[in-house]
KOLNUKOL-132738 format. One line per 8 residues: number of its first residue (from 1); their letters; for each residue x, y, z of C-alpha. Coordinates in Angstrom, 2 decimals, padded with zeros to 5 digits. Layout:
N
NUM = a = X Y Z ~ ...
END
This chain:
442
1 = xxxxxxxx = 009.74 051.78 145.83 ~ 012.70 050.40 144.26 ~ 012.87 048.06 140.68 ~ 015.19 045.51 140.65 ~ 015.64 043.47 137.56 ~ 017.73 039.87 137.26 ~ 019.14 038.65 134.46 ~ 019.93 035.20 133.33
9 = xxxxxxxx = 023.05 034.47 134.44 ~ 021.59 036.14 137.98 ~ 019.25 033.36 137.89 ~ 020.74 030.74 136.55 ~ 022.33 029.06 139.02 ~ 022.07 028.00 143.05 ~ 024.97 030.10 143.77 ~ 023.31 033.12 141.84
17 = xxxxxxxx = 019.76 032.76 143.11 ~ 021.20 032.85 147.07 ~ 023.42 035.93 145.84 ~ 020.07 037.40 144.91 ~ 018.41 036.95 148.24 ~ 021.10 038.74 149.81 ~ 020.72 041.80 147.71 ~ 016.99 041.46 147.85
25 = xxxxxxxx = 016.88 041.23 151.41 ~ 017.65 045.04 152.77 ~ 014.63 046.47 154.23 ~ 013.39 048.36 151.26 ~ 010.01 047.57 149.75 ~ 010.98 046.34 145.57 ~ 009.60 044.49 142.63 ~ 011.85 042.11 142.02
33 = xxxxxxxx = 011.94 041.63 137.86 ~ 012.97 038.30 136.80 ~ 014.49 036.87 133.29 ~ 014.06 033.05 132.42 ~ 017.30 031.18 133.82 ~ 020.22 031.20 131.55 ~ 019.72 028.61 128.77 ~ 016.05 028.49 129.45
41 = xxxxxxxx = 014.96 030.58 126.33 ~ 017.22 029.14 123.93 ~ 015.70 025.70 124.99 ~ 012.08 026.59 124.89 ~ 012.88 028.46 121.15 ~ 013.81 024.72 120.05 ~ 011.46 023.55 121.65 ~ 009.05 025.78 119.79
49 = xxxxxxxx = 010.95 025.27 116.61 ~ 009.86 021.26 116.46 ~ 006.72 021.50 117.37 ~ 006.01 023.69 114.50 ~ 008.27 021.55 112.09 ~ 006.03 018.26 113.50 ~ 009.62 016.58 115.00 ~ 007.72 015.37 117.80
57 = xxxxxxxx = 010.27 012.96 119.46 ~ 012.72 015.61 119.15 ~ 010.15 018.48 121.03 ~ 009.65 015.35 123.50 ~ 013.39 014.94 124.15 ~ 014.34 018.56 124.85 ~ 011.00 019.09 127.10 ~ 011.92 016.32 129.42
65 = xxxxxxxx = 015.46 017.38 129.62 ~ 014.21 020.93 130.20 ~ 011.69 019.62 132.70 ~ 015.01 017.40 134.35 ~ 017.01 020.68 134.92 ~ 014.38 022.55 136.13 ~ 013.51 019.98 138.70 ~ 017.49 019.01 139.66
73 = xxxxxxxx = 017.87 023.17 140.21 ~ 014.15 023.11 142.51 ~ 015.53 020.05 144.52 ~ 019.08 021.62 145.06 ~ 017.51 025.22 146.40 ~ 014.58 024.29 148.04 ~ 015.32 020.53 149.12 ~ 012.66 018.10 149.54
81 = xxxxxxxx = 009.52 019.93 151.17 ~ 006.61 021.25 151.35 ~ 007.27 024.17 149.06 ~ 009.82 022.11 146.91 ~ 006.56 020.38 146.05 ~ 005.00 022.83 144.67 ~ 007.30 023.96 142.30 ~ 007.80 020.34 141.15
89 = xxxxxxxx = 003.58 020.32 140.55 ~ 004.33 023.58 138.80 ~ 006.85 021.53 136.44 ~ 004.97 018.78 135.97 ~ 002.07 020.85 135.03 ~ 004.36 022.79 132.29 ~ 005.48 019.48 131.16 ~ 001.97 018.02 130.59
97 = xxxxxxxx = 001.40 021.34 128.54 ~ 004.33 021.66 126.06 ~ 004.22 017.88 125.74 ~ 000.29 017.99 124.61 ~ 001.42 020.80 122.39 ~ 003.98 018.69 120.56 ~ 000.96 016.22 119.57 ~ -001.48 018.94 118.40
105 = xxxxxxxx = -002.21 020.62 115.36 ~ 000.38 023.69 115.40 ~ -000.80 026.80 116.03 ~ 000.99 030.49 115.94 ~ -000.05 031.11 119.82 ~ 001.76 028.06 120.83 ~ 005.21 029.78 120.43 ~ 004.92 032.79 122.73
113 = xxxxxxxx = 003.19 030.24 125.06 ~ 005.64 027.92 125.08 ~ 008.34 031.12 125.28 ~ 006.84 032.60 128.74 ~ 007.35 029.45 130.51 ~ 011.18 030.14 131.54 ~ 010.10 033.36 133.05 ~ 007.02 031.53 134.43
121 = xxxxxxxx = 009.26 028.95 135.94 ~ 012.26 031.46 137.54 ~ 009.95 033.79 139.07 ~ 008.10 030.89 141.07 ~ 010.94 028.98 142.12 ~ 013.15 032.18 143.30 ~ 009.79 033.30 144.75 ~ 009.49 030.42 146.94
129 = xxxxxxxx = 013.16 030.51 148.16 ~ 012.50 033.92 149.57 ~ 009.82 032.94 151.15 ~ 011.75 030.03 152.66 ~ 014.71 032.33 153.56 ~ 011.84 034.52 155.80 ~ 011.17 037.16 153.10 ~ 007.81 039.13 153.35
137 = xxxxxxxx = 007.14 037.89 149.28 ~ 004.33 038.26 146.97 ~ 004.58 036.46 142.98 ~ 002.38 038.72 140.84 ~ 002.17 037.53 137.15 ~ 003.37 040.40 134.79 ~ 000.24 038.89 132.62 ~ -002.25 040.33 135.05
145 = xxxxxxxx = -000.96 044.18 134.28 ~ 001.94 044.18 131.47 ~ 000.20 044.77 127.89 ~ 000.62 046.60 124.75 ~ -001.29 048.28 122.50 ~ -001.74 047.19 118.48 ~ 001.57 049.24 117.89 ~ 002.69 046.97 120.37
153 = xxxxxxxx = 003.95 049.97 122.19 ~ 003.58 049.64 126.33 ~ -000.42 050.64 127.37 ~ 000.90 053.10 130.53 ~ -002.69 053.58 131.45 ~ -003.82 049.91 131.42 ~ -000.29 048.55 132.91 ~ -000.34 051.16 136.02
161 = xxxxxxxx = -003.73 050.74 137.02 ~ -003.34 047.03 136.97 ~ 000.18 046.91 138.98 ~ -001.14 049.71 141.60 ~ -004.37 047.20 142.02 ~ -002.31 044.14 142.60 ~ 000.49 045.91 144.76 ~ -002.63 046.91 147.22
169 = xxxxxxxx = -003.87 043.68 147.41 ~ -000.46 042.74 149.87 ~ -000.33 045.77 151.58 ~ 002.36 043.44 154.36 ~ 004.49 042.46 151.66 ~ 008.00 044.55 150.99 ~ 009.41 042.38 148.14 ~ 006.67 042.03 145.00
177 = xxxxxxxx = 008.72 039.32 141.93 ~ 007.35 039.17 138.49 ~ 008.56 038.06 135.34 ~ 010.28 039.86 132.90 ~ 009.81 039.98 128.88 ~ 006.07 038.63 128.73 ~ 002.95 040.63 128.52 ~ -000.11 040.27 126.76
185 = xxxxxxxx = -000.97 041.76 123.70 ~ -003.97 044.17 122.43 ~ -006.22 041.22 122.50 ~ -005.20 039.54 125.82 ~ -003.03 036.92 124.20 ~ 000.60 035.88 125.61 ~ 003.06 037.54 123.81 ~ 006.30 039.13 125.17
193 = xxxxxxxx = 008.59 042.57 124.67 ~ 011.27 040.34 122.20 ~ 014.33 039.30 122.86 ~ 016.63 041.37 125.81 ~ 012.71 042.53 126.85 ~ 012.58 041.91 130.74 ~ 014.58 045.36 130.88 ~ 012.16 046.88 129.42
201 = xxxxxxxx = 010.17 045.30 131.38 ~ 011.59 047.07 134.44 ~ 011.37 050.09 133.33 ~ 008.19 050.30 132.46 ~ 007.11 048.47 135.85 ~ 009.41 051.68 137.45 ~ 007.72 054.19 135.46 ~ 004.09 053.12 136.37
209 = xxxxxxxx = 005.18 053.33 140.23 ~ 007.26 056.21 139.65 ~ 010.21 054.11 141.42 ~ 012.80 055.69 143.13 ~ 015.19 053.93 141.06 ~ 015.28 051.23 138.61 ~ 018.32 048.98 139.01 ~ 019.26 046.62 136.30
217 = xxxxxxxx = 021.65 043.58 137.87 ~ 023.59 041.37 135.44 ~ 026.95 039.96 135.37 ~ 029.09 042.53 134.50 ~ 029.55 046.02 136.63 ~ 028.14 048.55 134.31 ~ 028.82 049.87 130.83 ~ 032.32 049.41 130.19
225 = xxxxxxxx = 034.50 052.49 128.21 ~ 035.10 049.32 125.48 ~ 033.97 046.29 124.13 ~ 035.85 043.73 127.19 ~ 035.16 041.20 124.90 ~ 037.94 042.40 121.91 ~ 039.96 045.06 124.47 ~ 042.04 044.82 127.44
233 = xxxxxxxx = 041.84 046.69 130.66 ~ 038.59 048.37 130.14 ~ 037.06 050.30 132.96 ~ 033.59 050.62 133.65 ~ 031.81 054.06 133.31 ~ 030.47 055.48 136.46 ~ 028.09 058.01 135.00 ~ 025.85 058.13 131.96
241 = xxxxxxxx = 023.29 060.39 130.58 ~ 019.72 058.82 129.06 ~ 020.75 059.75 125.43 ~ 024.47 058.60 125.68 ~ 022.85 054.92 127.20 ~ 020.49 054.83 124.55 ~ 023.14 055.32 122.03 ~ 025.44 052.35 123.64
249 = xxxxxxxx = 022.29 050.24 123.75 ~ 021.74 050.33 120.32 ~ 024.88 050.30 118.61 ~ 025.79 047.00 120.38 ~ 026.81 047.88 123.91 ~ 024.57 044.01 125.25 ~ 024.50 045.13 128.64 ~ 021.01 047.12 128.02
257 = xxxxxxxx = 018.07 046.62 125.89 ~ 018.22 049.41 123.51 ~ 014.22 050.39 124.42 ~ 014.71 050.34 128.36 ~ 015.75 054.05 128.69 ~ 012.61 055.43 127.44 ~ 010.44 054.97 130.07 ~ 012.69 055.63 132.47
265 = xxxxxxxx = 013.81 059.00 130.68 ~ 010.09 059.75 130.68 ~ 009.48 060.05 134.23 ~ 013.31 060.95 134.99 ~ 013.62 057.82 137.30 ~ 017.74 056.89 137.32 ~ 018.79 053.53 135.76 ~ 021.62 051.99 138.00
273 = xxxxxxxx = 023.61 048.85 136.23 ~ 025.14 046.74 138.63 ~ 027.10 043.62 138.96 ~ 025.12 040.39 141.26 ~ 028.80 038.52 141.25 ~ 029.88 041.90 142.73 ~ 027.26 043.90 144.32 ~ 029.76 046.23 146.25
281 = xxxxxxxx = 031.03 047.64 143.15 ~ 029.49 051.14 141.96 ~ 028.19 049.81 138.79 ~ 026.98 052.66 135.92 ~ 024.13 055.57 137.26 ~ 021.91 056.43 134.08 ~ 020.34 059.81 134.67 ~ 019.12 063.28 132.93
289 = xxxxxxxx = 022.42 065.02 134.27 ~ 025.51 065.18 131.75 ~ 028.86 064.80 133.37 ~ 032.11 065.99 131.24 ~ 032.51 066.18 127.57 ~ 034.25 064.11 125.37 ~ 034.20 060.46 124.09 ~ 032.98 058.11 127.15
297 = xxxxxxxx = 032.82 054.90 125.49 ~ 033.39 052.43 122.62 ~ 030.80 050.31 121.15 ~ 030.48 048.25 118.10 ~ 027.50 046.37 115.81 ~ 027.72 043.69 114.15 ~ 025.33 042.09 111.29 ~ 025.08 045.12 109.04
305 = xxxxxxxx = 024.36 045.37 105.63 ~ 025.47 048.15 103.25 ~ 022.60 048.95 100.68 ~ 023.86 051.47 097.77 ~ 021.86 052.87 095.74 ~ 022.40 054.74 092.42 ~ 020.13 056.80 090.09 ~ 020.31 059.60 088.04
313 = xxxxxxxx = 016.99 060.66 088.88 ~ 018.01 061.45 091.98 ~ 019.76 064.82 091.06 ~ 017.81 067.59 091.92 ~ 014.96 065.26 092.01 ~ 012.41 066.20 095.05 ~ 010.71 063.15 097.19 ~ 013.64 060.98 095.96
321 = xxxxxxxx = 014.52 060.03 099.54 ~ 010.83 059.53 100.50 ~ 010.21 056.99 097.70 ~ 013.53 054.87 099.17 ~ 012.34 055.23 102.92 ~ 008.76 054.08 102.28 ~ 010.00 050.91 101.13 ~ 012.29 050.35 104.04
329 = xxxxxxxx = 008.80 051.44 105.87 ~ 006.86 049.01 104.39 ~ 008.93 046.16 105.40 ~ 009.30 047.53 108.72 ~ 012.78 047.36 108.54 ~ 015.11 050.31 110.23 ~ 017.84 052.43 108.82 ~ 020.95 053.22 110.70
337 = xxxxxxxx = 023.22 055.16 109.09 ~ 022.90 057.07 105.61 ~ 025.14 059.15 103.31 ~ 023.66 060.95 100.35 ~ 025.68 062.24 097.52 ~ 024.22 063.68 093.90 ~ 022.83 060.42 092.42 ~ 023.63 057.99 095.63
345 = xxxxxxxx = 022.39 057.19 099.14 ~ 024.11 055.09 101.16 ~ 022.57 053.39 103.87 ~ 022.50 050.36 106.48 ~ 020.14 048.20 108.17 ~ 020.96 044.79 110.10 ~ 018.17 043.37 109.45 ~ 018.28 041.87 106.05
353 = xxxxxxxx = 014.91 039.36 106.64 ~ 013.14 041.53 103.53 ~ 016.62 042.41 101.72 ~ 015.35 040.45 099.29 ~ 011.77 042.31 098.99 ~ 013.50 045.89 099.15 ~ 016.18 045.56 096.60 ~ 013.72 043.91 093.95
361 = xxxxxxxx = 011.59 047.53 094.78 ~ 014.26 049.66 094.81 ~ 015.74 048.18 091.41 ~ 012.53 049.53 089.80 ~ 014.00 053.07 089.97 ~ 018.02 052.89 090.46 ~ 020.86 050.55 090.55 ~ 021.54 048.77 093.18
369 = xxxxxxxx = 024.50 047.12 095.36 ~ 024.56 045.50 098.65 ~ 027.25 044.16 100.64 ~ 026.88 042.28 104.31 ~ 029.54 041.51 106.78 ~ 029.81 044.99 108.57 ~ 030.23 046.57 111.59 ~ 029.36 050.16 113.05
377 = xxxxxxxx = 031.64 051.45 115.51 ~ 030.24 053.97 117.58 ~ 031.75 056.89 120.03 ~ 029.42 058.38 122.24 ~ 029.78 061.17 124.79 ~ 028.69 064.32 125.62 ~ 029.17 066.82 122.71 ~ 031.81 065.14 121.10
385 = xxxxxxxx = 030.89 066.17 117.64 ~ 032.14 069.99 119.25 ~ 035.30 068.38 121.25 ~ 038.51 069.55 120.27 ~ 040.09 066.12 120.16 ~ 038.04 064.50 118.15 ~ 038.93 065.63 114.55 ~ 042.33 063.48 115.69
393 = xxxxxxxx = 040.31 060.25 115.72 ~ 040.30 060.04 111.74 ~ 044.37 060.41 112.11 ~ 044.81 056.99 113.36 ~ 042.21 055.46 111.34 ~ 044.47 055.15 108.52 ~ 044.97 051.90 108.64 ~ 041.29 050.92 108.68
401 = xxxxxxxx = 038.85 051.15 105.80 ~ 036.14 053.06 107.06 ~ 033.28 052.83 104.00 ~ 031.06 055.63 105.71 ~ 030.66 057.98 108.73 ~ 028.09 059.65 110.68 ~ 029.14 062.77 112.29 ~ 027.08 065.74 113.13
409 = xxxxxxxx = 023.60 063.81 113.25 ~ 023.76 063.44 117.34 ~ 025.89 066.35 119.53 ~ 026.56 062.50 121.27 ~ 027.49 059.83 118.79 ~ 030.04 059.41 115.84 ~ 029.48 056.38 114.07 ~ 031.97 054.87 111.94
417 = xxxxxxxx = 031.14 051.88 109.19 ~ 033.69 049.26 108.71 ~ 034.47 045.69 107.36 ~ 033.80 043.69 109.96 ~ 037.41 041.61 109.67 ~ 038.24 044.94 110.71 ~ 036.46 045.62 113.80 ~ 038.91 043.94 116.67
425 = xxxxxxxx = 042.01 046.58 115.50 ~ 040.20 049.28 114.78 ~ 038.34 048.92 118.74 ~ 042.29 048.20 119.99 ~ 043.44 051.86 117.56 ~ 040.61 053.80 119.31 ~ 041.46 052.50 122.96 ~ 044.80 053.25 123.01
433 = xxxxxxxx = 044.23 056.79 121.66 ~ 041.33 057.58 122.89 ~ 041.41 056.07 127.01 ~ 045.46 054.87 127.22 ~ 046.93 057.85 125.61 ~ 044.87 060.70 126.60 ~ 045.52 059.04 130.48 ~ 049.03 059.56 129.93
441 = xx = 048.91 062.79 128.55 ~ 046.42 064.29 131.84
END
């Protein structure tokens, strides 16, 4: 069994959806994992938005314009039958529902609700066009087996013994879709993985089958060595090992949710990135084996914010450091990089929702300072803390002002912190030296 998740972008168009079909259509028995069409989500979080602020005619306005494109995109791919119809009843019906939303009292459910409907939506309507195209498809709903726990962690037990049930109740069906991102939560509500979830999504789908492999299809062919975005002429990266993906997911590489290699990594199932605008091309294999040594690839995070703080307490002081990371713990908010000196820790988080909250705490016991607009810049490979060519990275960095570094905390990552302003020439410094030059010199 293969796991094939689709974007977006993969869905969100005619042109995409029949590119999809072509890829889906090989032989091999899948689950086909699908996002919410390009757009969809940002649309439904507005939607969401006014109903809880009471702007009814504005919730109105953007659910009939949502319901319009969903219904011009139905008509276009399916045309004007039989099944056509019943995606248009399956509109209507959503319609009906986010409309009687927007004139009720608000509640918190309605937002993760109203959220699952793009997801809803793609999965039927792609669902339906392989079945018109002659595909052998079943539509499972991901809320009949995907659920978490009340850490809101993935329940393996609950989620495999639900998918294995469903999968046997087509036992003629090769291609299985479901949605992406939604699941229920420990109390059988609608709720989803967050943001960038429906690769999680697949990979915990591939882990409960223990899938061949888990491919993850977007519009780009793989990790890239650099951030395309802010360099030119970067190559994608044919190889990856689970910890050097994780570490690109986090630190800002968007290509991967930063959670999806767990599972995989788990049950030692490969993760295979590839490209639905070109499916030919060999895309990025995640696995357990490590290939070469040396910096692989270039990634960078934005959004970060530098909290300093300063107290003479701190010197020789025991459980100093455990009475500043509770507080980050109790506002559940994560730490990325720190730097300790004799009465200072330096440290970063991006996300400031509770800045407030912490400093106010932390200010009961030291001094203080925060600063925003920042960006990490991270180098990840295999052992590149031990390669003999790094040390030479901090040569050409002397142009940049790097305000703190991480080295020596991963075999597989050097992080650098930086002014954001900063971020597009310091990328350009480390490509030439680290890809251009090094090409030249081999």
């Amino acid at each position: 069994m293969l796991v094939l998740k689709f974007g977006g972008t993969s869905v969100g168009s005619i042109q995409n959806i029949k590119k999809i079909q072509e890829i889906v259509d090989d032989g091999r028995p899948k689950v086909v994992v699908l996002s919410a069409m390009s757009g969809s989500t940002n649309t439904l979080v507005s939607i969401a938005e006014a109903i809880q602020n009471q702007e009814k005619e504005k919730a109105s306005q953007l659910i009939l314009k949502l319901k319009d494109h969903y219904t011009s995109t139905a008509f276009q791919l399916l045309e004007e039958n039989e099944t056509y119809q019943l995606v248009a009843d399956h509109i209507n019906t959503m319609t009906a529902q986010l409309l009687g939303y927007s004139y009720s009292p608000y509640q918190d459910s309605f937002t993760d609700k109203i959220l699952a409907q793009g997801e809803l939506f793609s999965t039927l309507l792609v669902h339906h066009y392989f079945k018109s195209q002659g595909l052998s498809s079943a539509l499972i709903s991901a809320l009949d087996f995907m659920r978490v726990d009340r850490e809101n962690e993935p329940d393996q037990f609950y989620i495999q013994q639900n998918l294995t049930r469903l999968l046997k109740g087509y036992p003629n069906n090769q291609i299985f879709v479901t949605q992406g991102f939604i699941c229920l939560d420990a109390n059988g509500n609608i709720s989803n993985l967050r943001r960038g979830g429906s690769d999680y999504s697949a990979t915990i789908i591939g882990a409960a089958l223990k899938a061949k492999e888990v491919q993850i299809w977007t519009d780009i062919d793989g990790f890239h060595n650099n951030d395309p975005r802010v360099v030119e002429d970067t190559t994608s990266i044919a190889q990856l090992s689970f910890d050097e993906a994780a570490e690109l997911a986090y630190f800002g590489a968007k290509i991967l949710h930063p959670q999806t290699v767990i599972p995989a990594r788990e049950k030692n199932i490969p993760v295979r990135l590839k490209n639905t605008m070109q499916p030919t091309a060999l895309g990025t294999l995640i696995s357990t084996e490590r290939k070469g040594e040396g910096i692989k690839a270039i990634a960078a995070k934005d959004d970060i914010t530098v909290i300093k703080i300063k107290s003479e307490r701190m010197l020789l002081a025991h459980g100093f450091l455990k009475k500043v990371f509770e507080i980050f713990e109790k506002y559940e908010t994560s730490i990325d990089m720190i730097t300790t000196s004799e009465i200072a820790v330096s440290l970063t988080i991006d996300q400031p929702t509770y800045i407030k909250e912490i400093t106010s705490e932390l200010e009961k016991f030291s001094t203080v300072e925060v600063e925003s607009n920042k960006s990490i810049v991270c180098l990840v490979g295999n052992n590149i803390v031990h390669h003999k060519d790094t040390p030479k990275l901090f040569q050409i960095l002397q142009d940049v002002s790097v305000r703190m570094i991480a080295y020596g905390g991963s075999n597989n990552n050097i992080s650098l912190l930086i002014n954001t302003p900063d971020k597009a020439t310091t990328l350009q410094l480390l490509n030439q030296y680290v890809f251009i030059t090094a090409r030249l010199v081999h």
